[in-house]
N, C-alpha and C positions, 0 to 999 in steps of 0.2 A: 450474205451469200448462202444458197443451198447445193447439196448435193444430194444423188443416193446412192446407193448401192446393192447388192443382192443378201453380203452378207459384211457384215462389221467385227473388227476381230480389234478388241482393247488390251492392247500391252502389247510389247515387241519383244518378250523373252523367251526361254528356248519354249513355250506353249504357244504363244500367240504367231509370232514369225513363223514357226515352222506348220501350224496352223491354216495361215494365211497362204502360205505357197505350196500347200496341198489342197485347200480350196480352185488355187488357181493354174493347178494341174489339173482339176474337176471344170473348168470351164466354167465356174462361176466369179462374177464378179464379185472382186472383194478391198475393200479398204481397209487397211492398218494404221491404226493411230499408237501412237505412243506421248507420255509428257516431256520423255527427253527424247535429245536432238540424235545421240545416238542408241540407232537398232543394236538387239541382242540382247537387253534386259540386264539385271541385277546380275546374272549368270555371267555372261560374257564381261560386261563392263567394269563390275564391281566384285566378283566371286570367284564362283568355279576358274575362268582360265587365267586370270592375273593371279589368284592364290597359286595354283600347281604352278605355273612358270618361277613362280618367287620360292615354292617349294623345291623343283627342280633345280635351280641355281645354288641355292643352299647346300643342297643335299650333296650334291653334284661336288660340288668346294669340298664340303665335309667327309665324303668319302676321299677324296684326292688326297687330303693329308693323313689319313688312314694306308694307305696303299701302301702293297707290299716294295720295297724297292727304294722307296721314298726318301732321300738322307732328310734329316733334320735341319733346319736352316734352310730350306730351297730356296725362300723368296717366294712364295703365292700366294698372295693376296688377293682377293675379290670385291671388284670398286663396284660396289651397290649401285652407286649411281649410274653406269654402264647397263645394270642389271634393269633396273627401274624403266631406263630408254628402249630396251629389248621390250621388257616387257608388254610397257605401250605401243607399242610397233605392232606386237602380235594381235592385243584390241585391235589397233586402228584398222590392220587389214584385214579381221575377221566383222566387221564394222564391214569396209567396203564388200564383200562376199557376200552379206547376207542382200545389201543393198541392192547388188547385180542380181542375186537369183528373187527377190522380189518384182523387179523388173522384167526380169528374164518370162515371170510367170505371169503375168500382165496383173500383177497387183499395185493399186495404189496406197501411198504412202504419205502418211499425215501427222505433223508433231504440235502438239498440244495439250492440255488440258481435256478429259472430256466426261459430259454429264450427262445421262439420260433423262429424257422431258419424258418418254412413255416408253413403251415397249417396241413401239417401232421407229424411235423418232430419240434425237442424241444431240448437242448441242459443241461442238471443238472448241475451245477458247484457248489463241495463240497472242505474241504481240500485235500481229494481225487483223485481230478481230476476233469475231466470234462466225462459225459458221454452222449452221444446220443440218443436221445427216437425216435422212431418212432408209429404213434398212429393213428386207423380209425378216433372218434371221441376226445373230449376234453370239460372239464367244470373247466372255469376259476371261484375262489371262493376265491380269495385274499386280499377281505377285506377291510379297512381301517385303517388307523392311525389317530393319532389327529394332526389335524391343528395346526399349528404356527400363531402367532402373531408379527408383526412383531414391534420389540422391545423390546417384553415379550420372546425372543427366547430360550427352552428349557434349561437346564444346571444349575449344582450348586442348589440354593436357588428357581429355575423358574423350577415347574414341569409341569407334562401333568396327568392323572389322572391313567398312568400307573407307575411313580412313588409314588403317594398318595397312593394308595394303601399299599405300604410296610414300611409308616413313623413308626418308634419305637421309644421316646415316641411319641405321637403326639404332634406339634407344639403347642406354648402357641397365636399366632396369624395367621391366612392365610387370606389373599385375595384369592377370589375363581374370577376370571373375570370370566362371562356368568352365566345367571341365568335358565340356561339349565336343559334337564333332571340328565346328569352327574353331574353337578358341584353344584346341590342342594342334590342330593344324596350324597354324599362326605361330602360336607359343613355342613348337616344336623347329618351324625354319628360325625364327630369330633366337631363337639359344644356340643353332647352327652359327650363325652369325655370332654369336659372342654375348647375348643380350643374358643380364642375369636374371630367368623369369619365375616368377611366382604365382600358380593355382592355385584359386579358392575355387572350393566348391561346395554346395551347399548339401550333397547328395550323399552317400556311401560308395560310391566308385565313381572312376570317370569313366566318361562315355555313357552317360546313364543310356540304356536300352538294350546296347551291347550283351551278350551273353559275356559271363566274366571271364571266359577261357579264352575268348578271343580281345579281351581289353588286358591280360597279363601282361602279354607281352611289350605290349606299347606303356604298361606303368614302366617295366623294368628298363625299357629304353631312354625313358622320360629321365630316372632318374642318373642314368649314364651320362646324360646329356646334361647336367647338373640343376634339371628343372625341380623346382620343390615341389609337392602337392599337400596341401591342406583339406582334407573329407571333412565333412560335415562343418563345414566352416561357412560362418556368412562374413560380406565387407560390411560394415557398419556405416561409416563416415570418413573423409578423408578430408586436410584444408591441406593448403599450399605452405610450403616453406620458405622462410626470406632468400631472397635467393631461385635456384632453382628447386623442382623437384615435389612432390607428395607424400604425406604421412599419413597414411592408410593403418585404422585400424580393423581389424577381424577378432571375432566370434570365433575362437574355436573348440566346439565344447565347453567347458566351464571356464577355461582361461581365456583372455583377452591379450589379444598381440597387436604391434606396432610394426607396421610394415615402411622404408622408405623406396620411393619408386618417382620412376620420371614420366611413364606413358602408366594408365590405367585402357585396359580393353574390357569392353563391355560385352558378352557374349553369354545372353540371359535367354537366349530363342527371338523368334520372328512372329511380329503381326502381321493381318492379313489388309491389301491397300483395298480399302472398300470404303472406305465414310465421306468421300467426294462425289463417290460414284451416280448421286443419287438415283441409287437404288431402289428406293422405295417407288416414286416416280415410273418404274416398270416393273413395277410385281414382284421384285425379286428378294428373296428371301433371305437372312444371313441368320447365324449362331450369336448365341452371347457372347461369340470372340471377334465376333467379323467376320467370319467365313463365311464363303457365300453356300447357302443349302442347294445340294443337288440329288439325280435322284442316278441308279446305277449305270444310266446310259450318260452322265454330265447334265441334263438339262435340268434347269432351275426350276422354281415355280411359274417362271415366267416360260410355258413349254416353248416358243422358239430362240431363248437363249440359253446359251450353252455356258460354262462356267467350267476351265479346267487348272490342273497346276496346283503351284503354293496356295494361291487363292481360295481354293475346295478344304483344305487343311493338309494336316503332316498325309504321307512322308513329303518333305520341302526339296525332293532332287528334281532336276534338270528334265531328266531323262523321261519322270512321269508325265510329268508335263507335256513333253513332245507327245511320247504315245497318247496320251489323252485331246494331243489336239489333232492328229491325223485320224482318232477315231472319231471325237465330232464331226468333223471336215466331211469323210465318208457319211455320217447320219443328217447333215444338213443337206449333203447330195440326193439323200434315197438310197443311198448305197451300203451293200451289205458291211456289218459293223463285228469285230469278233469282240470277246472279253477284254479288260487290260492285260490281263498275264500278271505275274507276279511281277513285282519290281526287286531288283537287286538296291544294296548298298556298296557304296565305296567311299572311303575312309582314310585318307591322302597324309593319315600319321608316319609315323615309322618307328615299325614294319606298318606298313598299308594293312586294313583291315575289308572285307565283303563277306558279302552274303543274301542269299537269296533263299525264297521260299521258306518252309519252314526251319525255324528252330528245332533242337532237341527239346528243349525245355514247351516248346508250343505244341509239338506233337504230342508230345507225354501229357498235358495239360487235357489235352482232346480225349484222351485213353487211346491209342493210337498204338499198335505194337510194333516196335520198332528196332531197327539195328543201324548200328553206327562204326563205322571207319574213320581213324585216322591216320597220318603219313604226317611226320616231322622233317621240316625240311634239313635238320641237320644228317638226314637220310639221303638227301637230294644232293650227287654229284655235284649237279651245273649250280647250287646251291654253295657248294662247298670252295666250287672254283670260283666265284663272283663274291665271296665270303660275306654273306649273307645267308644264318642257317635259322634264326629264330623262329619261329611260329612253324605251322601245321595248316593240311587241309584237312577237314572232317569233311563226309558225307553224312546223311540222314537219309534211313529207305526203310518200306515197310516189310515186316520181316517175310509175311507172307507171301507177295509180290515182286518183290524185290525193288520196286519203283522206287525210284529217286525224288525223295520228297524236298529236302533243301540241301545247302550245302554254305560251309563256313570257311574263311580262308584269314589265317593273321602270317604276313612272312613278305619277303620281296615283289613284289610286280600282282599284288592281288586283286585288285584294280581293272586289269588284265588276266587273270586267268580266271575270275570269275564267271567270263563268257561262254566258257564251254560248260558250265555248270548252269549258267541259265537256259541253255539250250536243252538240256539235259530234264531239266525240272516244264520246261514247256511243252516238250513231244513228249512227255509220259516216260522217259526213256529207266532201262532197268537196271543194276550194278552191270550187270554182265555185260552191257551195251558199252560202255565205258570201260569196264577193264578189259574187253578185248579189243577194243579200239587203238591199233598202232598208233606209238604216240612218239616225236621224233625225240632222240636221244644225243647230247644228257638237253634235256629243256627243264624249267622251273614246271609247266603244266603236268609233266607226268606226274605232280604229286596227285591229281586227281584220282587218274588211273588206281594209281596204286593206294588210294585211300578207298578206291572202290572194290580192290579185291581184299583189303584188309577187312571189310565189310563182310563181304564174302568167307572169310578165314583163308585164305589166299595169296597171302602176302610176300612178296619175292626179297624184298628188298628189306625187311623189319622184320624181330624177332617175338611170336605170339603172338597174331592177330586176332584171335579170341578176346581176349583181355581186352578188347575195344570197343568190344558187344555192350548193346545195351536194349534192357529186357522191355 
């Protein structure tokens, strides 16, 4: 069987899908293939929104026994497995949604296997058969998996964080290896749960990348939560016990420990899905990791294919991905294309961590003169009534200017108040523009505000906003 098409869009996660049906708001014809049967990618199926639902339900639990009021002995319990069927529920119908607006946009949809024979020409192989595409253009958007370890190799009792996600009950100990964004999110709801867990990590802090001021907090939570952390630690080797269970040894510094544990999670980073692809076959170029080479507008060496997402390399969120496929979409139309913008982070620990644009530490690195606000949410009313006051928002602005270069957020819902901070760093906007911005009251956001008049020396609510300056 053959078919064609105008333009071919490989992988169905939040780049490719959302991609595809901004091509087919562009009145071009466009096919979607994916290898699995269900649309939405690695993100929806396996990550992003089965992690937070599984983190929201935890969380959710664990603050309710905290609550003011609360007698002792209530009886609340939370049946994970109840949790788990939500959970999937919310896949399956965000699964059926993406399905309908595919449709809706007159895109077609195709699961399989698939390999490019040239640069205009692609090959689907399903149980079906094998089918022939021929296509003008192409936007590869196939993602990542997680890395292996090598001795920690996937199977059995050694998972990747795409089978944590489905443990029912949750295990009574885990080794989470990496004190990563994933494998503190993970580690974090099943200690909510009860799980006794233990991070190794190979690095001097967790959350390697994080500015340290804003990974404080989430140590100190960490170990609230009775999670252990081991720095500078590597797992060496682990065998099975008669019985159940594993005995995990680590590296840490010059001593040598014995860990026992029943699940081990694997959270070492992500490869990029490229060695099927064949790639070579169309021209197209990759790194010595696998990443496919692009040039500032996404397109490969091969100029009518486009390559966006995890695929391209880090940052590995969701979100760049979209943006980067509705601006291919726009340049395979002929149609005016803007920059990406800065991407934000969001960091689903607790307290939540974001941030976007620059750092303190990256401006400063530029020689960049600069000044800096922050606002503790132990400052924050509607902080104090939700009892929830850990962390702070910083701003970063330049001192001559006053423009809002980036902005840092560790504390409740930061995830969400991020957003007006990237808005902020997108329109060039000033302190001034944000601290006289009414902002509704008591809300968690007005830390912004008022981290930008502390910037300012301005400060209503905190005492010394000078002392927040930085030269």
């Amino acid at each position: 069987m053959a078919r064609s098409t105008e333009v071919l869009v490989v992988g169905a996660g939040p780049g490719g899908y959302v991609a595809a049906i901004k091509l087919g708001k562009l009145g071009l014809k466009t096919l979607l293939v994916d290898s699995d049967a269900k649309l939405g990618g690695e993100c929806l199926n396996y990550g992003c929104i089965p992690s937070k639902a599984l983190i929201h339900a935890a969380g959710t639990a664990y603050k309710a026994k905290q609550a003011v009021g609360l007698s002792d002995g209530a009886g609340m319990a939370l049946d994970w497995g109840k949790v788990q069927t939500w959970k999937n529920g919310v896949v399956s119908n965000l699964n059926r949604g993406i399905a309908m607006l595919e449709r809706g946009n007159g895109v077609e949809v195709a699961f399989g296997r698939l390999r490019f024979t040239g640069d205009r020409e692609a090959v689907i192989a399903s149980d079906a058969g094998e089918e022939t595409v021929s296509f003008e253009s192409a936007i590869i958007a196939t993602g990542t998996r997680p890395s292996q370890l090598p001795g920690f190799e996937t199977g059995g009792d050694i998972i990747t964080s795409k089978e944590a996600l489905d443990l029912s009950p949750a295990p009574a100990r885990m080794l989470v290896i990496g004190a990563g964004v994933i494998g503190l999110e993970i580690g974090t709801f099943l200690a909510k749960l009860g799980t006794q867990v233990t991070v190794v990590e190979i690095g001097s802090q967790i959350l390697p990348g994080v500015e340290t001021d804003l990974a404080a907090p989430v140590a100190k939570r960490l170990e609230k939560l009775g999670v252990t952390v081991w720095l500078n630690s590597k797992a060496k080797s682990y065998q099975r016990r008669p019985g159940d269970g594993l005995s995990v040894k680590v590296q840490a510094g010059e001593e040598e420990r014995e860990l026992e544990v029943d699940k081990i999670l694997v959270c070492v980073g992500r490869s990029p899905q490229t060695g099927e692809l064949g790639l070579d076959a169309a021209g197209v170029k990759t790194d010595g990791k696998g990443h496919v080479v692009v040039d500032g507008e996404g397109r490969t060496s091969a100029k009518r294919i486009f390559a966006i997402g995890d695929v391209v390399g880090a940052p590995y969120l969701a979100h760049k991905a979209s943006r980067e496929g509705i601006l291919a979409a726009l340049r395979i139309a002929g149609k005016p294309a803007e920059e990406r913008g800065a991407v934000p982070w969001a960091v689903f620990t607790d307290p939540e961590i974001a941030f976007v644009g620059e750092s303190e530490a990256e401006a400063r690195s530029r020689g960049a003169s600069i000044i800096t606000g922050r606002f503790p949410f132990s400052a924050s009313g509607r902080a104090m009534a939700v009892r929830d006051t850990d962390g702070f928002v910083k701003v970063i602005a330049d001192r001559q200017s006053h423009k809002i270069l980036g902005c840092g957020i560790v504390g409740p819902a930061a995830s969400d108040l991020i957003g007006e901070a990237c808005l902020a760093v997108r329109l060039g906007a000033k302190l001034e523009d944000a601290a006289s911005t009414i902002h509704p009251h008591p809300t968690l956001n007005e830390a912004f505000m008022e981290a930008c008049e502390a910037a300012l020396g301005e400060a209503i609510h905190i005492m010394a906003p000078a002392a927040s300056r930085a030269s």
